[in-house]
N, C-alpha and C positions, 0 to 999 in steps of 0.2 A: 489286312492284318486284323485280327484280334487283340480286345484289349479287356480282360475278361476278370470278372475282381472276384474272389471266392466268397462263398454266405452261409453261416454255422449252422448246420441242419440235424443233427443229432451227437448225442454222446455215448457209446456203449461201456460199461466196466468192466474189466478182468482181471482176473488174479495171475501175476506170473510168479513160479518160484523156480527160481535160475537161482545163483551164491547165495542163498539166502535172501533172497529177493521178493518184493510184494508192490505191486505196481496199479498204476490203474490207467486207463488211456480213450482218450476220448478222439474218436474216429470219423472220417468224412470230414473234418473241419471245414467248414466256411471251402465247400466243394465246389468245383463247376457245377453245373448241371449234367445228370446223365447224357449219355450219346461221343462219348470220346470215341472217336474214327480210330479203327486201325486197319491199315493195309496191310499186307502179304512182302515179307521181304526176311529174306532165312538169315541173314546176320548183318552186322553191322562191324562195321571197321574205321583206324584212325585213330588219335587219342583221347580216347574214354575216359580216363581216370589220371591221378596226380600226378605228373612226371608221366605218365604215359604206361607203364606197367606195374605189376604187384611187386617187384622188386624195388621199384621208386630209383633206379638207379639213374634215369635221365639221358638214355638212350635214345635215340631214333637211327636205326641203324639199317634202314631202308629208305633211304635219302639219295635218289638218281639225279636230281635236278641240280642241287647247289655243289660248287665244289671249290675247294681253295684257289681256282684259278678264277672265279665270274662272282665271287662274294669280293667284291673292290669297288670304291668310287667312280661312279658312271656308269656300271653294270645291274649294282645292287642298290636298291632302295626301295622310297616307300612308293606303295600302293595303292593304298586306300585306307581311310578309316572311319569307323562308326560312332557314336556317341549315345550312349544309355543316359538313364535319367538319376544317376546316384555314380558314385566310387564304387569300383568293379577290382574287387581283392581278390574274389578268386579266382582259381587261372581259369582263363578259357578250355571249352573241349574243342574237338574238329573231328566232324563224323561225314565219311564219306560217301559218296554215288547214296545219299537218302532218298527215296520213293517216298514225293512229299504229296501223290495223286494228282490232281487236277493241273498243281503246277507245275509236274515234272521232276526230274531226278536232281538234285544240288549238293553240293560239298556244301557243308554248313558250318557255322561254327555259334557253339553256344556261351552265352555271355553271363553272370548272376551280378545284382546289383546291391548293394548296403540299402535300397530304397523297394528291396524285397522284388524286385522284376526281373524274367527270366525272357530272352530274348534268343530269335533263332536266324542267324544273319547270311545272307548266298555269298561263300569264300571266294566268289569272282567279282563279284556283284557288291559293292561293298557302300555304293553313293544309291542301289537301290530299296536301300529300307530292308525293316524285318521282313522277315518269310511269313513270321507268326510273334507276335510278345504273349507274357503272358505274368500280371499283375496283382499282388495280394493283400495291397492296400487298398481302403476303401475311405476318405474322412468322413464320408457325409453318415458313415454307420459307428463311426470309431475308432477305426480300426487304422492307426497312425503309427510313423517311426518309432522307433525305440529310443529314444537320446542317446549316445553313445556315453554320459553320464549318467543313466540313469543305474542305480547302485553302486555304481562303480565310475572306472576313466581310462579311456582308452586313446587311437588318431584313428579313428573310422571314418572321420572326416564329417562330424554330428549327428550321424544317426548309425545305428545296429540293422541290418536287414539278410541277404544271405551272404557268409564271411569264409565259411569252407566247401571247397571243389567238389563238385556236384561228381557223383557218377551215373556211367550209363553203362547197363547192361547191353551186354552184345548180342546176344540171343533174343529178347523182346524190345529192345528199343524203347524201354523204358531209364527216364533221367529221374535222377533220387538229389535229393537237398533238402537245405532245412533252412528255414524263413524266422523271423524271427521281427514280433511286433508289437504294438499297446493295441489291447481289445478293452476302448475304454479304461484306458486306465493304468489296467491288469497288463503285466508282461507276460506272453505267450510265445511258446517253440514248436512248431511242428515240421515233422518231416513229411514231404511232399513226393509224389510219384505223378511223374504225368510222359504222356507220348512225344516221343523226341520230333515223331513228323507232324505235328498237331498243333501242339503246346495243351491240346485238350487234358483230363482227368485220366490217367490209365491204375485198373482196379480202384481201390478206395478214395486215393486221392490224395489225403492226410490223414496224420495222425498226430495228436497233439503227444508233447511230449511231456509224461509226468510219471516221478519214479522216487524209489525209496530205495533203502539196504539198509539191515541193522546193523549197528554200532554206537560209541559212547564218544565219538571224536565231535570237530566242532559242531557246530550249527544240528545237535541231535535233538530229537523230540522225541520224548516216550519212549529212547531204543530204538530211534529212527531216523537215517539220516535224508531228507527229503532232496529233490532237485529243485534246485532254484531258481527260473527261468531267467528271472532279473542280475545275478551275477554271472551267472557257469554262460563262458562264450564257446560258439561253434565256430573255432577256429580250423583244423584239421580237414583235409581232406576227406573225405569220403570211402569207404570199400567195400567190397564182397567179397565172400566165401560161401559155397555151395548154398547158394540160395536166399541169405540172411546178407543184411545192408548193416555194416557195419559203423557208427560214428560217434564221434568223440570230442567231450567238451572240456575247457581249462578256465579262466577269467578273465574279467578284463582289468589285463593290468596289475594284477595280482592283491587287485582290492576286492575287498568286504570276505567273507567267512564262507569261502569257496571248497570244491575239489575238483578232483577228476574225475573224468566219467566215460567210458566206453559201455553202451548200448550193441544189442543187436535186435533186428525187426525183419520179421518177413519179407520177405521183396514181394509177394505175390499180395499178403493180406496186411502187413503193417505192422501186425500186430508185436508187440514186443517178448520179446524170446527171453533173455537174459540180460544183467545187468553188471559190471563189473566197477566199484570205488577203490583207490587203491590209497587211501588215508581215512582210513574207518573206525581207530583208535584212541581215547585219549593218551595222551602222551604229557607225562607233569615237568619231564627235562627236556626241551627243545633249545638246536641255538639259538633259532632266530624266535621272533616275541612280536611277529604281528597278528593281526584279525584272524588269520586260520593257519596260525600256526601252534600248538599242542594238542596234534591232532588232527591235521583237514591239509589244503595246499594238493601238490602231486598232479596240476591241472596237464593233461594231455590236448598241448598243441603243435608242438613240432614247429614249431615255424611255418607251420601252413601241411604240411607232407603227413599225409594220408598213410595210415598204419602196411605196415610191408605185411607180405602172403607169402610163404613160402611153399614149392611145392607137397610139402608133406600136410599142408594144411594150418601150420602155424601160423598165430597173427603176432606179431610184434610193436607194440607202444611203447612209448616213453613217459613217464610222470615226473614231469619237472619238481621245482623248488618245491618242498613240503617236509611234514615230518616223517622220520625214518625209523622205525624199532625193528624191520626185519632180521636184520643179525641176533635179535635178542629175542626170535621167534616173534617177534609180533606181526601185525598189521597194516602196517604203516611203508611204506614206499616211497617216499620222496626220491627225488636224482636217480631213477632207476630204470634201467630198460625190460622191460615185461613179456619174455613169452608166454601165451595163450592159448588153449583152444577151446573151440565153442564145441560144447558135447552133450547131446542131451537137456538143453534149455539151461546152461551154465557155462560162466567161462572159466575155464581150469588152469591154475598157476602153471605151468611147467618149467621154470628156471628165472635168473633172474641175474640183477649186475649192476654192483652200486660202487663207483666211483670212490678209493680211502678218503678221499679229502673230503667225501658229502658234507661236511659239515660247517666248511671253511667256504663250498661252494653257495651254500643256504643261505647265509648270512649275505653274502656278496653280491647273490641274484647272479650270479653264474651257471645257472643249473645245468645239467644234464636234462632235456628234454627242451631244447633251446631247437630242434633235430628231430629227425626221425631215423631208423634204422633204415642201412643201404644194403642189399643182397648183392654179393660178388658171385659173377656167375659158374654155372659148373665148370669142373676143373680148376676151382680155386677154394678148394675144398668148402665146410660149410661155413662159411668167412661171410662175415657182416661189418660195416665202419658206419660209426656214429660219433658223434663231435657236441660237443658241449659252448656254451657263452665265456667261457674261459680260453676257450681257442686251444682246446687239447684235442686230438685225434685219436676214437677207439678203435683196433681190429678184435673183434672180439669175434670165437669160434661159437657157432648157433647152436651146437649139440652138448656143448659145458660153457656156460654163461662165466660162470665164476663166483656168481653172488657178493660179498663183503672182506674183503681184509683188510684192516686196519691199517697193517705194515706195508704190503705192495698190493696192487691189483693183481688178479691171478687172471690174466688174460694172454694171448700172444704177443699183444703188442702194443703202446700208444709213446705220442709224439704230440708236441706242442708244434702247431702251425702258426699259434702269435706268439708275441715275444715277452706276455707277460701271464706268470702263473699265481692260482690263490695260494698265501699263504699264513700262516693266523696272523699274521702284521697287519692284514687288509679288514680297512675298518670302513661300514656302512657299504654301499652299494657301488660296485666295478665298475664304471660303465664313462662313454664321453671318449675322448679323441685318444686318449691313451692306454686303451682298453681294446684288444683282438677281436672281439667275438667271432662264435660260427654260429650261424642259423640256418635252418630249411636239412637239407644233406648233401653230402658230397654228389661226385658223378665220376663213372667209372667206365672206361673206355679201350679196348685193346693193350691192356696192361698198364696204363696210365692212369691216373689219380685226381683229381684235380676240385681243391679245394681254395676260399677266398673268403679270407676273416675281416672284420670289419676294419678301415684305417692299412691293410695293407694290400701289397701288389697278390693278385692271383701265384699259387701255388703250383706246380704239377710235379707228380711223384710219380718212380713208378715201383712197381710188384717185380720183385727177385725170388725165386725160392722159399714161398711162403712167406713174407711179407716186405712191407716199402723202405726203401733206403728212405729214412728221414730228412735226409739232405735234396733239397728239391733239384730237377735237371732242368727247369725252366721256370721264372716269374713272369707274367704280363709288365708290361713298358709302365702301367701306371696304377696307382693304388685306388683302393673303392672309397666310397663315402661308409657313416655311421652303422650300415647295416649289413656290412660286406657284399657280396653278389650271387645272386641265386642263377646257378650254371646246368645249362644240357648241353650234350653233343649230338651233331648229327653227322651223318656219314652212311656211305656204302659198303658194308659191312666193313673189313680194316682199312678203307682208303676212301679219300677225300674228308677224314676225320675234321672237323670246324666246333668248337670252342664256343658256346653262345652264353655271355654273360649279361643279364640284368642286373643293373643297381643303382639304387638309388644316391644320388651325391649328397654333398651336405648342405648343400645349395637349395636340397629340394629335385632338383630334376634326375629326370631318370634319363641312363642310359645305356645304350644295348652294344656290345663289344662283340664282336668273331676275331677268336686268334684260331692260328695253324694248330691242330689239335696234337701235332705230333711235338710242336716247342710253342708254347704259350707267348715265347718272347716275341714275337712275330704277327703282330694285329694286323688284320685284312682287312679290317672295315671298322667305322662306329656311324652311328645316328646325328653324331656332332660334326662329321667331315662336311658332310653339306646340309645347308639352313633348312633347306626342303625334308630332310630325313629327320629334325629332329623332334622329341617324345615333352611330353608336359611332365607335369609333376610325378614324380616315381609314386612306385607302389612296394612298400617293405616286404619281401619274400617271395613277392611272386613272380614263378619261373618262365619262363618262354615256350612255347609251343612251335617244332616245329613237320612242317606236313606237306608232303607232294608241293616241294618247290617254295612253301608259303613260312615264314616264320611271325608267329603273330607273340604281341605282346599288349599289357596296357598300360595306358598312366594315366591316371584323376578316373574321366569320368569316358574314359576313350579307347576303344580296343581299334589298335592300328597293324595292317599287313604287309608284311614287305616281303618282295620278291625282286626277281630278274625284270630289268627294266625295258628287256627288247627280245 
């Protein structure tokens, strides 16, 4: 194994002018050393990215192995598990038959760590050690954790390192993230590219992240609104679209004089394409009245869920809790779902959809962007569901958003999945055992639905004629802890449908459910039935992987595999 620390070896500058945009970016950061190996292998396959595809809907719908009859006690459990050197938030990927040269072909699976280390583990092989790590801390240069305090407050678990899901191109075999650390001192972010069979350098390497957009809203300097390593978190998934690595930061914890931030950069050279803020405004009437609120806020994290793609090329985000003038033309976005597209070194507004209550939701910390957007597949017209910390369900059509109405939302369709909604009586911050929320996004299955708010039993719904009977046809036996549960299916296209829920309890521990995907009332399995299956400390949003027979998840500091036990 390699254990190989990066060392800052130049800085190049350039100008980008994407929305108004003026940036500068310092490249090769604290690099490998030239000689990154790459072998010959036409594609790559498995789950590359958040939830597994550009629609984030949490499918695995090529699943032979597992089936509601051999996912039960005594058939199903654990396998094996690994242990990194930090808390591992984001989800794992699993890339299959890799041509890793010398050592032969392996299912892999890739792990990111809060303590900045990227690891490549044999999905058989699990008590055998890394294939390769690959490490971006150095002390004895400086170059140390980030405090999970430090500007701000988060549960990172005491240190900042990489927090959002890596992606990997399928075509080069190149895995993209972002690291995130003190270089003496100084808080530093770069985005990293390196060879998934390697763990070596592929093209530059890194690229430090540092960027600006004009505007008069918080934290402006001279008509400029700077990025600020030390608050704006890289929480969000990871994505692509034709060629550009797209990724997006919110804060920690919704402290100090933050925004949102959606970046795009070359996949090939790094370099930064465009820039997108989506709170760039003063604003002198705000509800809410903290640190970056008249004006700033709108931080893009989803609960972890990587911005959706849709085939025409659309990207879709969310900007949570912030301030909002867009109804009054302005610039500001708060609680708003954001169609996108990158065109010409700029990202282009193309519609938008802001919840009547934004303002009730601000105040409460309820936001819209608690989520990410979920693509319904074709044949259910251009239909998207997204979910807020209020525990309300959007259907919203992706070719007329709807943007602002005071009176009613002008959508298709929404429905409250908890039992409790904002309303101006709600005073300070929602949240704690009597409070619904939804986080991450739903998951959508052979006309089923199926979502799980914090504090209650899992949901399933299903699709009638252009939208869901709100009245659910099935709850899971038992209710989630604080965070609700982040849910995928897997299944052989519409049969042996299985239900895979993570969540974390209140207890602290986390634990992993399979119901019958066709009636949720009907659990097949959990991690608690026997002592041997069960998980350590949960991990808040993060959803389950599951792949050729294997379903992996983690908790603390532990990515653990379970399969058929014979």
């Amino acid at each position: 194994m390699s254990r190989e620390c990066d060392w800052c070896q130049k800085c190049v500058s350039l100008a980008v002018f994407g929305l108004l945009v003026a940036a500068t970016s310092c490249q090769s950061a604290r690099s490998q050393p030239s000689g990154s190996s790459e072998s010959s292998q036409a594609n790559f396959t498995g789950v590359l990215t958040w939830k597994g595809s550009n629609s984030r809907n949490g499918v695995f719908a090529s699943e032979t192995t597992l089936t509601t009859s051999n996912v039960s006690p005594g058939q199903f459990g654990l396998i094996g598990n690994f242990q990194g050197d930090g808390l591992i938030v984001a989800q794992p990927l699993y890339v299959a038959n890799v041509n890793m040269g010398p050592s032969g072909v392996h299912n892999i699976i890739i792990l990111a760590t809060e303590n900045d280390s990227v690891y490549a583990v044999d999905a058989d092989n699990l008590s055998g050690g890394s294939l390769w790590e690959r490490h971006y801390l150095d002390p004895a240069n400086g170059i140390v954790p980030l405090p999970d305090n430090f500007g701000g407050r988060t549960t990172l678990g005491g240190e900042v390192g990489i927090t959002g899901t890596p992606i990997l191109d399928p075509s080069t075999g190149v895995l993209y993230f972002v690291t995130t650390y003190l270089d003496n001192g100084v808080a530093e972010q770069w985005l990293r590219s390196i060879d998934v069979r390697t763990g070596q350098d592929s093209g530059p390497g890194g690229v430090q992240i540092q960027a600006s957009v004009p505007g008069t809203g918080k934290g402006s300097v001279n008509g400029q609104i700077p990025f600020d390593p030390s608050l704006q978190n890289q929480r969000s998934g990871l994505a692509e679209i034709n060629g550009s690595i797209l990724v997006g930061w919110a804060s920690f914890s919704d402290w100090g004089v933050y925004h949102g931030w959606l970046m795009a950069f070359d996949a090939s050279t790094l370099q930064l394409q465009a820039v997108f803020n989506p709170t760039t405004q003063a604003q002198a009437v705000d509800p809410a009245d903290g640190p970056a609120d008249h004006g700033g806020g709108g931080g893009i994290w989803q609960g972890g869920a990587a911005p959706a793609v849709d085939s025409a090329g659309n990207i879709y985000v969310e900007a949570a809790d912030g301030s909002f003038n867009a109804d009054e033309q302005g610039n500001n976005y708060g609680d708003t779902l954001l169609k996108l597209r990158l065109n010409g070194g700029q990202f282009q507004l193309q519609d938008w959809f802001t919840p009547s209550n934004q303002a009730c939701l601000d105040v409460a910390d309820l936001e819209l962007g608690s989520g990410g957007l979920m693509l319904l597949p074709a044949g259910s017209a251009n239909f998207g569901v997204t979910i807020d910390k209020e525990g309300r369900l959007f259907l919203v059509n992706t070719d007329t958003l709807g943007h602002f109405n005071a009176s009613a939302d002008q959508i298709p369709q929404e429905f409250m999945v908890g039992e409790d909604s904002c309303t101006s009586g709600v005073s300070g911050v929602a949240e704690g055992t009597t409070w619904n929320r939804l986080y991450g996004d739903t998951t959508y299955w052979n006309g089923y639905l199926y979502a799980q708010a914090s504090n209650l039993a899992m949901k399933q719904y299903q699709f009638q004629n252009g939208s869901f009977n709100p009245t659910p046809i099935a709850e899971s036996p038992s209710a989630s802890g604080a965070r609700g549960a982040n849910i995928v299916v897997s299944a052989n296209g519409n049969q042996n449908g299985i239900v895979w829920a993570y969540e974390k309890t209140t207890s602290g521990q986390a634990i992993l459910h399979a119901y019958d995907a066709t009636s949720v009332s009907h659990e097949l399995w959990n991690s608690n039935m026997n002592s041997s299956d069960q998980l350590g400390t949960g991990i808040a949003f993060d959803p389950p992987v599951v792949a050729q027979g294997r379903l992996i998840v983690t908790s603390n500091v532990t990515a653990s595999v379970y399969g058929l036990l014979h």
